[in-house]
VOGU-3710 file (C-alpha; in Angstrom, 3 decimals, decimal comma):
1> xxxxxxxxxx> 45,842/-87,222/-30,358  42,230/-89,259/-30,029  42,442/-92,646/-30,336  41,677/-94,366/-33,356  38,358/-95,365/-34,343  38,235/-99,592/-33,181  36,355/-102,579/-34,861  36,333/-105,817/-33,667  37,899/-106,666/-37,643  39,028/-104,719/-40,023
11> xxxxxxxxxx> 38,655/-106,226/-43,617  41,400/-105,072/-46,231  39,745/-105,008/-50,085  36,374/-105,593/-50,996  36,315/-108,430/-53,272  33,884/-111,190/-52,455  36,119/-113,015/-50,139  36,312/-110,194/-48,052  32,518/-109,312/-48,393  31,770/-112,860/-47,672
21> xxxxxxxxxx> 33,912/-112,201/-44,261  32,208/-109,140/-43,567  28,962/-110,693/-43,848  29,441/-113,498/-41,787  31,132/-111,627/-38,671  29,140/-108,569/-39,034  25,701/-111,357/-38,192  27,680/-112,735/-35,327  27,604/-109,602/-33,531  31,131/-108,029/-34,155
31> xxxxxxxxxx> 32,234/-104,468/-35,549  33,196/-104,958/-38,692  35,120/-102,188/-41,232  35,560/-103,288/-45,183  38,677/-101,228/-46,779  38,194/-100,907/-50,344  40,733/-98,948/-52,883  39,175/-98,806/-55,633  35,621/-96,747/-56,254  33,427/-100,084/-56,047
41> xxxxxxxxxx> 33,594/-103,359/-53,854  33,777/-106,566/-55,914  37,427/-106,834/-56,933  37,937/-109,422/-60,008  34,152/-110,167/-59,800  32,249/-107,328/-61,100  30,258/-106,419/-63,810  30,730/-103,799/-66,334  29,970/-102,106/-69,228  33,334/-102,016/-70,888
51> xxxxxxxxxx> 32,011/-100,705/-74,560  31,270/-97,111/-74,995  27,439/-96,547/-75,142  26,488/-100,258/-75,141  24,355/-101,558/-72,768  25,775/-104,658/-72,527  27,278/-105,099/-68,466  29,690/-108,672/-68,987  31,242/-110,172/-66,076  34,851/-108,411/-67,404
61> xxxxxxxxxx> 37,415/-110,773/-65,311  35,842/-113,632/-63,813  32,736/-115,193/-64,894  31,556/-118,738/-64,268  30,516/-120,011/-60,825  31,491/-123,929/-59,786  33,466/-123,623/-56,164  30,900/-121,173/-54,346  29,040/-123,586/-52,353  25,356/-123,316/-51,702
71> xxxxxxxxxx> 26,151/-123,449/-48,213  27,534/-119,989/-47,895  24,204/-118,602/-50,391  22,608/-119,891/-48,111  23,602/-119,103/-44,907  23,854/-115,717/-46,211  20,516/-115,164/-47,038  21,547/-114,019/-50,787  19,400/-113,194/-53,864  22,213/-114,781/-56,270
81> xxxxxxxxxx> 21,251/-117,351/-58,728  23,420/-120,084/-61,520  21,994/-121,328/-64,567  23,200/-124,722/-65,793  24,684/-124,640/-69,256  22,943/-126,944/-71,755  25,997/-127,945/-73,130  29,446/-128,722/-71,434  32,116/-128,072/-74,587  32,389/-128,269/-78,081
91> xxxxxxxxxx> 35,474/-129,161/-79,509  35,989/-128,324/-83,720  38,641/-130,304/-85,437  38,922/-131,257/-88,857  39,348/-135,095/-89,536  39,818/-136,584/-92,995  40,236/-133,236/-94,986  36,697/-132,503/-93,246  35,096/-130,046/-90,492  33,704/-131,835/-87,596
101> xxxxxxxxxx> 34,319/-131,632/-83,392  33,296/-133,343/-80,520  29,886/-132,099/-78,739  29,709/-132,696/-74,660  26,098/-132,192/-73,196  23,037/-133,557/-73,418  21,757/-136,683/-75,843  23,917/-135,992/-78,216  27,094/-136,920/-76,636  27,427/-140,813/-77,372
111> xxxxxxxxxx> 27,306/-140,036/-80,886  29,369/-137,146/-81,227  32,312/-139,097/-79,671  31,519/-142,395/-82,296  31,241/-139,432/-84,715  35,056/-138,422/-84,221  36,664/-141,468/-83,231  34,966/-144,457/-85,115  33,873/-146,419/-81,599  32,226/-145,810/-78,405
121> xxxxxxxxxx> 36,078/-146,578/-76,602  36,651/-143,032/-75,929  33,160/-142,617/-74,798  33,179/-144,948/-72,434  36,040/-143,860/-71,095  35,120/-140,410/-70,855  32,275/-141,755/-68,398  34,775/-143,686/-66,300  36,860/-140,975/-65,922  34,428/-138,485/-64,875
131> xxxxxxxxxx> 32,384/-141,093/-63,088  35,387/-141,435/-60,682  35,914/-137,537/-60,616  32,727/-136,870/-59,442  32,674/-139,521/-56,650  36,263/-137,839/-55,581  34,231/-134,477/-55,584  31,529/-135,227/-53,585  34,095/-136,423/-50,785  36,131/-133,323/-51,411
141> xxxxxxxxxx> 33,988/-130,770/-52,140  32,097/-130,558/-48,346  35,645/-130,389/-46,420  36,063/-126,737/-48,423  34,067/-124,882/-45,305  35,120/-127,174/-42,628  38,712/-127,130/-40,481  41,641/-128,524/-43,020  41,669/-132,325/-43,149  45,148/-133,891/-42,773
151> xxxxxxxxxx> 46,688/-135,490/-45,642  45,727/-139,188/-44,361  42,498/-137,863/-43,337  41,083/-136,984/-46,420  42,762/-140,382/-48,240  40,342/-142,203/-46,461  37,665/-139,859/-47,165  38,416/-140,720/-50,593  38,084/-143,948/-50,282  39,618/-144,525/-53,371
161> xxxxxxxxxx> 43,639/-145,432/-53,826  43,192/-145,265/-57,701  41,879/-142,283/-57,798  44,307/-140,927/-55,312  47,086/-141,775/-57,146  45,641/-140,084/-60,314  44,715/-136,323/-58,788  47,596/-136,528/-55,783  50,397/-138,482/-56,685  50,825/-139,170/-60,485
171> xxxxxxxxxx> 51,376/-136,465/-62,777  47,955/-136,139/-64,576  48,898/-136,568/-67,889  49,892/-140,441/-67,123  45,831/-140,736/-66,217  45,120/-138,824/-69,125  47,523/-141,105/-72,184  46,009/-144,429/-69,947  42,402/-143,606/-70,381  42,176/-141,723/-73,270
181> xxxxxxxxxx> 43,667/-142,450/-76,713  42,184/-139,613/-79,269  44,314/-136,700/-79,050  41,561/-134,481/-78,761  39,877/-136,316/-75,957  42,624/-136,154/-74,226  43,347/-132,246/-74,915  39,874/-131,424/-73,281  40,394/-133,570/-70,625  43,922/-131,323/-69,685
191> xxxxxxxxxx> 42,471/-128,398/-70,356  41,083/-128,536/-66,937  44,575/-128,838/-65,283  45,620/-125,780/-67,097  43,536/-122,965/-67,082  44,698/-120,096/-64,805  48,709/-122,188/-64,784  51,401/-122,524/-66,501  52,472/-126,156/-66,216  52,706/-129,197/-68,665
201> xxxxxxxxxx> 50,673/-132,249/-68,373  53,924/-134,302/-66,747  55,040/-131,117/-64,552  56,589/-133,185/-61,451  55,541/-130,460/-59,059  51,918/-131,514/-59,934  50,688/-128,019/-60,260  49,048/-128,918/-63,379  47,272/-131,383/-60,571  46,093/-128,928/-58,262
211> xxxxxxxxxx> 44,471/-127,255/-61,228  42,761/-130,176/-62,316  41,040/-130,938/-58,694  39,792/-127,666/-58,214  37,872/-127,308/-61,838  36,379/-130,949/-61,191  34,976/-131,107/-57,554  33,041/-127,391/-57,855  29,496/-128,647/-56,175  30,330/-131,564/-55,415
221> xxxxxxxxxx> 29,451/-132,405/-59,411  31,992/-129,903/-61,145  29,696/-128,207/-62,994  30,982/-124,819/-64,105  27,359/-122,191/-64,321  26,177/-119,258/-65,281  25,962/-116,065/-62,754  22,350/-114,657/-63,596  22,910/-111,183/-63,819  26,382/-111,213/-64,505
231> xxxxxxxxxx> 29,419/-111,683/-61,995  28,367/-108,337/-60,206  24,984/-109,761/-59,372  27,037/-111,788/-56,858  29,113/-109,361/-55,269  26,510/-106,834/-54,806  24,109/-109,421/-52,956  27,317/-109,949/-50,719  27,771/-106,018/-50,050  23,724/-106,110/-49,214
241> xxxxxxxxxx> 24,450/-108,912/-47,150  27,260/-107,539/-45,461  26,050/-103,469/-44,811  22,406/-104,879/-43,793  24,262/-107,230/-40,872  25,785/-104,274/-39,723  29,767/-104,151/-41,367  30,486/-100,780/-42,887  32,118/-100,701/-45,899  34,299/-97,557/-47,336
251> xxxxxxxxxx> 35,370/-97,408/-50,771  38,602/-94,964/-51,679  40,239/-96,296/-48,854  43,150/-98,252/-49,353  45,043/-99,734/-46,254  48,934/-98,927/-46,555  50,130/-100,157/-43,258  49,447/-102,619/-40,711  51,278/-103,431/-37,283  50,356/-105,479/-34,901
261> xxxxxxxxxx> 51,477/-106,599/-31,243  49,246/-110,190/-32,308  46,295/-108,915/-29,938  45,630/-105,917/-31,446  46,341/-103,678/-34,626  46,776/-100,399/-36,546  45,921/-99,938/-39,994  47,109/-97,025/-41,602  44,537/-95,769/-44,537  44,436/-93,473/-47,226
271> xxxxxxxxxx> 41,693/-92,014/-48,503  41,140/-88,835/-50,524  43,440/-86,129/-49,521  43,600/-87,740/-46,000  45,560/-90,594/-44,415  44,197/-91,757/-40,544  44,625/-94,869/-38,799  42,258/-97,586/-37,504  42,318/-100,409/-34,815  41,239/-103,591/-34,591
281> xxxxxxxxxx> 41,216/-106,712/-32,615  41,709/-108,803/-36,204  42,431/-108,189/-39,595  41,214/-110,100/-42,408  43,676/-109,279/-45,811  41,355/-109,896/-48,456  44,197/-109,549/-51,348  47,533/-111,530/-52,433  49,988/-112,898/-50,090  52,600/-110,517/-51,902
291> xxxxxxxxxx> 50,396/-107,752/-50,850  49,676/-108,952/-47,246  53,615/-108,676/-46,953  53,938/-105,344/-47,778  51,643/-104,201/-45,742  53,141/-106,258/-42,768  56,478/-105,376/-43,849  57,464/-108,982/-43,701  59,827/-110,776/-46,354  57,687/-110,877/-49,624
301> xxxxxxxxxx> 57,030/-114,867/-50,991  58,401/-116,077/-53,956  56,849/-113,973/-57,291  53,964/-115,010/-58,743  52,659/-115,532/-62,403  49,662/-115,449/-64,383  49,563/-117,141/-67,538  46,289/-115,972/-69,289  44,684/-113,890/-72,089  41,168/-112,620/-71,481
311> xxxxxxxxxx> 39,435/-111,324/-73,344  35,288/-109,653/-73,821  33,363/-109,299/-76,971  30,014/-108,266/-78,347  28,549/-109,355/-81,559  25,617/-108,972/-83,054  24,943/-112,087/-84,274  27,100/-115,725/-83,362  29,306/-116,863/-86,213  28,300/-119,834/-88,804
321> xxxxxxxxxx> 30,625/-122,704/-87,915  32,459/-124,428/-90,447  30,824/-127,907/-88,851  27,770/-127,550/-90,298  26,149/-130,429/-88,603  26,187/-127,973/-85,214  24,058/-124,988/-84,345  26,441/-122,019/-82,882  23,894/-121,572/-80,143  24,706/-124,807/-78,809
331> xxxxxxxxxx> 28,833/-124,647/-79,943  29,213/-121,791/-78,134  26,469/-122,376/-75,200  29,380/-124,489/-73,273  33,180/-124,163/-73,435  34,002/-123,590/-77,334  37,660/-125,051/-76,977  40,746/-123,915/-79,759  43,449/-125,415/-80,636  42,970/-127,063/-77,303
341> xxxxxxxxxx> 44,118/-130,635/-78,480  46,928/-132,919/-76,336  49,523/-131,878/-78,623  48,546/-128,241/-79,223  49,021/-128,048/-75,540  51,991/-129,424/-75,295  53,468/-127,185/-78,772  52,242/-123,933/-76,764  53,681/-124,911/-73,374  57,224/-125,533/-74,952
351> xxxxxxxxxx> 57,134/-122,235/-77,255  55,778/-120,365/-74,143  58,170/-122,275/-72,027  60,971/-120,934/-74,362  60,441/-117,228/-74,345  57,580/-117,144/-77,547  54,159/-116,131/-77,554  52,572/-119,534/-78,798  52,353/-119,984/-82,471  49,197/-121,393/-82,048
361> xxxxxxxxxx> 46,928/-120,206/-78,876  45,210/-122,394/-77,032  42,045/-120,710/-75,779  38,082/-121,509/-74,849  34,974/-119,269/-75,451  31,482/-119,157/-73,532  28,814/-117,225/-74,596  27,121/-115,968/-70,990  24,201/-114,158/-73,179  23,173/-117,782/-74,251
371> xxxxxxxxxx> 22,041/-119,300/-70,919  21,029/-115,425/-69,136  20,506/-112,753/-71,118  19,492/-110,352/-68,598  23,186/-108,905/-68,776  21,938/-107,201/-72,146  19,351/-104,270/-72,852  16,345/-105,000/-74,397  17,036/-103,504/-77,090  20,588/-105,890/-78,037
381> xxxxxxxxxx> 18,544/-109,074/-76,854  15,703/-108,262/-79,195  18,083/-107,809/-82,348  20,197/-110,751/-81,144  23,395/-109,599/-79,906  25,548/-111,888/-77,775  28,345/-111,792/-75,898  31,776/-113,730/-75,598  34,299/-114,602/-72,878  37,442/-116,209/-74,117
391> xxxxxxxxxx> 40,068/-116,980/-72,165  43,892/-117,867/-73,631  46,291/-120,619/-72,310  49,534/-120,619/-71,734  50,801/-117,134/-72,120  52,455/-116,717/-69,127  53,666/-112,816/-68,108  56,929/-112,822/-69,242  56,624/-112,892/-72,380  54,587/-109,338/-72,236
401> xxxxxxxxxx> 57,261/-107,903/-70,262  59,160/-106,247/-73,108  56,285/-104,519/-74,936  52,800/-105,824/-73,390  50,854/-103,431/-76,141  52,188/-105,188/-79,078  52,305/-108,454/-77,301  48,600/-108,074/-76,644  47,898/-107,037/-80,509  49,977/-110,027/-81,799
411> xxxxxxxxxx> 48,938/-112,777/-79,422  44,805/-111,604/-80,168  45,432/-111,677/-83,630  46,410/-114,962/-83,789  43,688/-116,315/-81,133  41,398/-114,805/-83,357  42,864/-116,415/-86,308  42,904/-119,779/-84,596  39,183/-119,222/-84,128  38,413/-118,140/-87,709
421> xxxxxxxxxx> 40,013/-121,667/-88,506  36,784/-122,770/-87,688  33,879/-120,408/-88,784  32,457/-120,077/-92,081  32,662/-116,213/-91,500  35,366/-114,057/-90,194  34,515/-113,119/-86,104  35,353/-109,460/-86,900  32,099/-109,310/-89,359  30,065/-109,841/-86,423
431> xxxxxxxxxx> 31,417/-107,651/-83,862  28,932/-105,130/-82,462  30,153/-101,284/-82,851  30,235/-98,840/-79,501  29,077/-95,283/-79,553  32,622/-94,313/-81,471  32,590/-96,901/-84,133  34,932/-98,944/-82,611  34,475/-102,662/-82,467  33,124/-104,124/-79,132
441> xxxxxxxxxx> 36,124/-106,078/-78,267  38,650/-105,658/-75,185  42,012/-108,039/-74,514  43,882/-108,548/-70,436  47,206/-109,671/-70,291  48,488/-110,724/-67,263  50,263/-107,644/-67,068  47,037/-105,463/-67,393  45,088/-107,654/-64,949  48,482/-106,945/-62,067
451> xxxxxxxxxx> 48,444/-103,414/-62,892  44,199/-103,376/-62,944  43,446/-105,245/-59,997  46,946/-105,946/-58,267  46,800/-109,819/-59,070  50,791/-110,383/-58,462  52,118/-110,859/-62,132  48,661/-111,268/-63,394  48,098/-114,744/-61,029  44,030/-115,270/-61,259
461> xxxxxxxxxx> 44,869/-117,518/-58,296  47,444/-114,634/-56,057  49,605/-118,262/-56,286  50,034/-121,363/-56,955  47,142/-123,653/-55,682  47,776/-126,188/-52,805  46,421/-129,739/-52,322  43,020/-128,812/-49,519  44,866/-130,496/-47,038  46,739/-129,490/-44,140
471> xxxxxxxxxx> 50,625/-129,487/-43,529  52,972/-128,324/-41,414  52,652/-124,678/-42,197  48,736/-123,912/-43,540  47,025/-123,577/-39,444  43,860/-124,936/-38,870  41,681/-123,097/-41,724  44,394/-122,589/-44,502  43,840/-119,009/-44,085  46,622/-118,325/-40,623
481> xxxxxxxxxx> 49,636/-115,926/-41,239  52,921/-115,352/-38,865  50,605/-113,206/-37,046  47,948/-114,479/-34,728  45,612/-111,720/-35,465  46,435/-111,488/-39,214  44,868/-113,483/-41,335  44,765/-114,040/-45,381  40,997/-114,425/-46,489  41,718/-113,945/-50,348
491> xxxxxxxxxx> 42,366/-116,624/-53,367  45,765/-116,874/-51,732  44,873/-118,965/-48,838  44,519/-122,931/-49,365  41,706/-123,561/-50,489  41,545/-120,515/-52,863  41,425/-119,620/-56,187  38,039/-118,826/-58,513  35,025/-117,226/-57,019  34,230/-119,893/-54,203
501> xxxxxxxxxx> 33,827/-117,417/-50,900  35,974/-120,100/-49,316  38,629/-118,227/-48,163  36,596/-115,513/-46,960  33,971/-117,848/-44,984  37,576/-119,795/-43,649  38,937/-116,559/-42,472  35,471/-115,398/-40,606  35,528/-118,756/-38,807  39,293/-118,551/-37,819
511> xxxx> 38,288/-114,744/-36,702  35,133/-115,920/-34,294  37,390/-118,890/-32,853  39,811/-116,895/-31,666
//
């Protein structure tokens, strides 16, 4: 038999972790081969148009940019832009028998928090609180692309023992009920620690922790923005990037097998009605850590769970609010947060927690078509249409194991209800039509986005997140496995999670040291 065909690395899926790891050992000189399963690279960052005969191409799983750091743009040389968001959340609540909410963004912010809560306290404190966020983040933030700081290490990079204590050691919720007393403060404050887990706001493990730090240090500011183009526009400047240094990059090839000696290794493909082999001096495993044992035929890790509705609409027009005393186009121009107060959260982690779909779902809207609406046709941006991204809370994948079809009907219908709570018009009056008549609206379950994209039990983050330090069993870059030449570039690695390239740009940099 010939030998196989050899690469200096062999990349296993195409999201843009791996892409980002193509690119960047592709320009220093080595053979590089990208493995991709499905028909498209791109993974959970793509865009599509997911409505029948609408020209509308939404970012359909991920879909806001904070952890990818200029740095890696940069470095590789890609036509990818963010937009800020003019606003950062609104918040609707009713107080005294009356609709009103709590604006975050621009001049308007002192006085929407005096508006809700009768002082400038909670306003104040809101600054502090942030204030000492950001200063943790632009400590933080830089170590993301450098060798793992030890636990110590990056204490004193903080600089900061209070602070420390709050993100590291306390559960957050004790910073949370210190600092903040309105309930609804406090519930967008948490909702940070929560999206993409399942944990409550005094979880002892400190997952809910973990969370927190990695949606507040994004840039070194923790600004969440806007992908112009779309999520796609991203991952296809990072497939440029990566084919025009040199990597080649198959799609309808799925790896099934890899053994290794530690020096070298065979990867056993498939691809259409053919299955070859392909060596390699290093692999990169751009996908979970329950996948990367499989493959290995190691001893799987401990299951993972996602705990999130997603879902994608088109309307044709944005809803009249309820709060009359804000324009929709800046209510739903940041985070539009429901049902997302301290004690909502804490009533849908304890009916989720005991087997229920929660009676109430917690969720948060953008509208991407706000800040770029380039991901439309001309013709839906001249009559007005928008989109909308929400994603649900706390609806962890258990409780769609039984029947995830009429789990999915009955959890939207009441995240839709809990949003009609607040408009002065049902949603479903403004949802745009496809081709077929059928309204422009699509829900994910965790167990559609495992079965979809292989995210083990729907985790956006492959796992639980880690503290970016190093310990006893992370390696150098966060990104080492058992095997010397085996390494895990995807959101599984520490330092993963989101669309950050981190684990990707780790990975190449733990490839071209060894």
């Amino acid at each position: 038999m010939p030998a196989p065909d050899s690469y200096d690395a062999v990349i296993v899926g195409g999201g843009h972790n791996g892409l980002v790891a193509a690119a960047y050992l592709a320009r220093a000189g080595r053979s590089v081969l990208v493995l991709e399963r499905l028909a498209t690279t791109g993974g959970a960052a793509v865009s599509t148009r997911p409505f029948a005969g609408v020209d509308a191409r939404l970012s359909r799983y991920s879909y806001l940019v904070s952890l990818l750091p200029d740095k890696i743009v940069r470095e590789l040389g890609l036509d990818f832009a963010v937009r800020k968001r003019t606003v950062s959340s609104y918040t609707p609540t009713v107080r005294g028998g009356r609709a009103t909410g709590l604006l975050v963004g621009g001049e308007r912010t002192r006085d929407s928090f005096a508006a809700l809560t009768g002082s400038d306290r909670e306003y104040e404190a809101w600054q502090r609180f942030y204030g000492m966020t950001r200063r943790v983040a632009e400590r933080i933030f830089p170590t993301l692309t450098e060798p793992l700081p030890g636990r110590d290490a990056l204490r004193e990079r903080i600089e900061d023992p209070e602070a420390w204590r709050t993100l590291f050691e306390e559960p957050i919720g004790v910073a949370v009920e210190k600092h903040f007393a309105d309930d609804l403060v406090r519930g967008v404050v948490l909702t940070d620690a929560l999206i993409g887990t399942f944990a409550d706001a005094h979880d002892p493990t400190l997952l809910q922790n973990r969370c927190f730090l990695y949606h507040v240090i994004g840039g070194s500011t923790g600004d969440w923005d806007v992908p112009v183009g779309g999520m796609g526009a991203l991952t296809d400047a990072l497939a440029r990037a990566a084919r025009e240094a040199g990597a080649e990059i198959r799609v309808r090839h799925e790896a099934t097998r890899i053994e290794t000696d530690g020096t070298r290794a065979e990867i056993t493909v498939r691809s259409p009605g053919a299955e070859h082999v392909v060596a390699a001096r290093t692999v990169l495993v751009n996908a979970s850590p329950q996948a990367l044992a499989a493959l290995l035929g190691d001893e799987p890790p401990a299951p993972a769970e996602g705990a999130q509705l997603k879902v994608n609409m088109l309307l044709t027009r944005l809803p009249r609010l309820r709060d009359r005393s804000v324009d929709p186009r800046a209510a739903f121009a940041g985070t539009f947060h429901i049902a997302e107060g301290y004690g909502q959260l804490a009533d849908a982690h304890r009916d989720a927690a005991a087997g229920r779909l929660p009676a109430v779902p917690p969720s948060e809207i953008y509208c991407h078509s706000l800040t770029d609406p380039s991901i439309l046709g001309p013709d839906l941006a001249a009559r007005g249409y928008q989109t909308l991204t929400l994603f649900g809370l706390h609806t962890p994948a258990r409780l769609f194991a039984a029947d995830n079809a009429a789990a999915r009907a009955e959890l939207l219908a009441a995240t839709l209800a809990g949003l009609d709570a607040h408009l002065d018009e049902p949603l479903t009056d403004c949802l745009a039509r496809d081709e077929n008549g059928e309204p422009c609206i699509e829900a994910k379950t965790p167990l559609d986005l495992e079965r979809e994209l292989r995210l083990p039990g729907g985790h956006i983050f492959h796992r639980d997140l880690a503290f970016p330090y190093a310990t006893e069993s992370t390696g150098r870059w966060g990104v080492e496995t058992a095997h010397a030449n085996v390494l895990l570039c995807g959101a599984g690695a520490v330092r993963g999670g989101g669309v950050s390239g981190v684990p990707g740009h780790n990975a190449a940099m733990a490839a071209l040291g060894r």
